[in-house]
C-alpha positions in Angstrom: 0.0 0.0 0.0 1.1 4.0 -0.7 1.5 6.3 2.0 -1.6 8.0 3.2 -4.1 5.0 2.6 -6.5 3.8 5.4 -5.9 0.8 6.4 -7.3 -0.4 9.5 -4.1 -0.5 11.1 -3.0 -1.8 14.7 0.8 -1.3 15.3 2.9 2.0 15.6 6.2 1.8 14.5 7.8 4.9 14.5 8.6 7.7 11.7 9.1 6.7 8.4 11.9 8.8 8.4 14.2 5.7 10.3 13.8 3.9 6.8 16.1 5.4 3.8 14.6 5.6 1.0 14.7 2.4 -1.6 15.4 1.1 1.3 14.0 -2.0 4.1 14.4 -2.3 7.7 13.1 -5.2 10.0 10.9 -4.5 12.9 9.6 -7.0 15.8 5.5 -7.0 15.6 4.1 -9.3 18.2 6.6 -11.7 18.7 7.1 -12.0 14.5 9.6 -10.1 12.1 8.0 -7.5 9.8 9.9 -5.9 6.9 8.7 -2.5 5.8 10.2 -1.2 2.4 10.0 2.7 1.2 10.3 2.4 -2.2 11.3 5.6 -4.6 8.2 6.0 -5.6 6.8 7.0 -2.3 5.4 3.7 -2.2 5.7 2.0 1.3 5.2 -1.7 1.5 5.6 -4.6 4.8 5.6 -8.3 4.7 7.1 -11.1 6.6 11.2 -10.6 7.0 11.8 -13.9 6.8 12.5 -15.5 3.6 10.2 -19.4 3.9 12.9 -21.0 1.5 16.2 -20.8 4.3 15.3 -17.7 6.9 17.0 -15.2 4.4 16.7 -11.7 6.1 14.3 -10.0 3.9 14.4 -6.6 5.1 18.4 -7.0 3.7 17.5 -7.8 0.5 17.2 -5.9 -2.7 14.3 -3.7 -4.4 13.9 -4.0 -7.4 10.9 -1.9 -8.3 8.2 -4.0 -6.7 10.1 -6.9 -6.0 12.5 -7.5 -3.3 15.1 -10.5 -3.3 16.3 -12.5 -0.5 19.9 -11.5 0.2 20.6 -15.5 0.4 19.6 -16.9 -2.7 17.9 -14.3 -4.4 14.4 -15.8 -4.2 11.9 -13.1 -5.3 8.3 -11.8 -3.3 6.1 -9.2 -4.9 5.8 -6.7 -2.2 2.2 -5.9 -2.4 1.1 -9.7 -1.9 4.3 -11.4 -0.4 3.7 -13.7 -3.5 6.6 -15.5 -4.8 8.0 -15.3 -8.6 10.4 -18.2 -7.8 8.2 -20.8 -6.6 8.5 -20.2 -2.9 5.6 -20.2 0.3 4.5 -16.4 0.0 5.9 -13.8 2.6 2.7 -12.8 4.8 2.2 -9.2 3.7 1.1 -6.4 5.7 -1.1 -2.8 5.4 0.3 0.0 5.8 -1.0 3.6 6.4 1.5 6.3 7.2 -0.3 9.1 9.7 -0.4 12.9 9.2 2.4 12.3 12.2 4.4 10.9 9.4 4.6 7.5 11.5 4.1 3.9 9.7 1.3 1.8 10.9 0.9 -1.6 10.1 -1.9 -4.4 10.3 -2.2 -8.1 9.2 -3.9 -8.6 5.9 -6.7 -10.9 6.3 
């Protein structure tokens, strides 16, 4: 999801600011690992930051648009689903809104 979307969401984690831009960062959410992507385009994206194929960290990985890579063997997840292009168990993906605060806030997709 973009910046500025509602999204129902349930978990603070900060400004957006403590993410560079075409950048990831990994963030504890209840007891699981969350990675939350700002992409160039002012997109900003979350799912799971652990890669299903061999625990890659995901939030290390690269962007490529709106895919990211796993840093350990370059498995691929669209970032808007968590989907895999390379045959691997999705990534659970994640809503985000980001507040008038300029803070990211993140809920579970059902």
């Amino acid at each position: 999801m973009t910046a500025g979307t509602s999204a129902g969401v349930g978990h603070r984690l900060g400004p957006l600011d403590q993410i560079p831009i075409g950048e990831g960062r990994a963030f504890g959410v209840g007891g699981r690992q969350v990675a939350v992507f700002r992409l160039r385009t002012g997109a900003v994206y979350a799912v799971s930051a652990v890669c299903p194929h061999k625990g890659g960290p995901i939030a290390d990985g690269q962007i490529d648009g709106s895919i990211v890579l796993c840093p350990l063997h370059m498995n691929a997840f669209e970032l808007a689903t968590g989907c895999s292009t390379t045959g691997q168990e999705p990534l659970a993906s994640w809503q985000v809104e980001i507040d008038a605060a300029g803070d990211i806030l993140i809920a579970p997709k059902d």
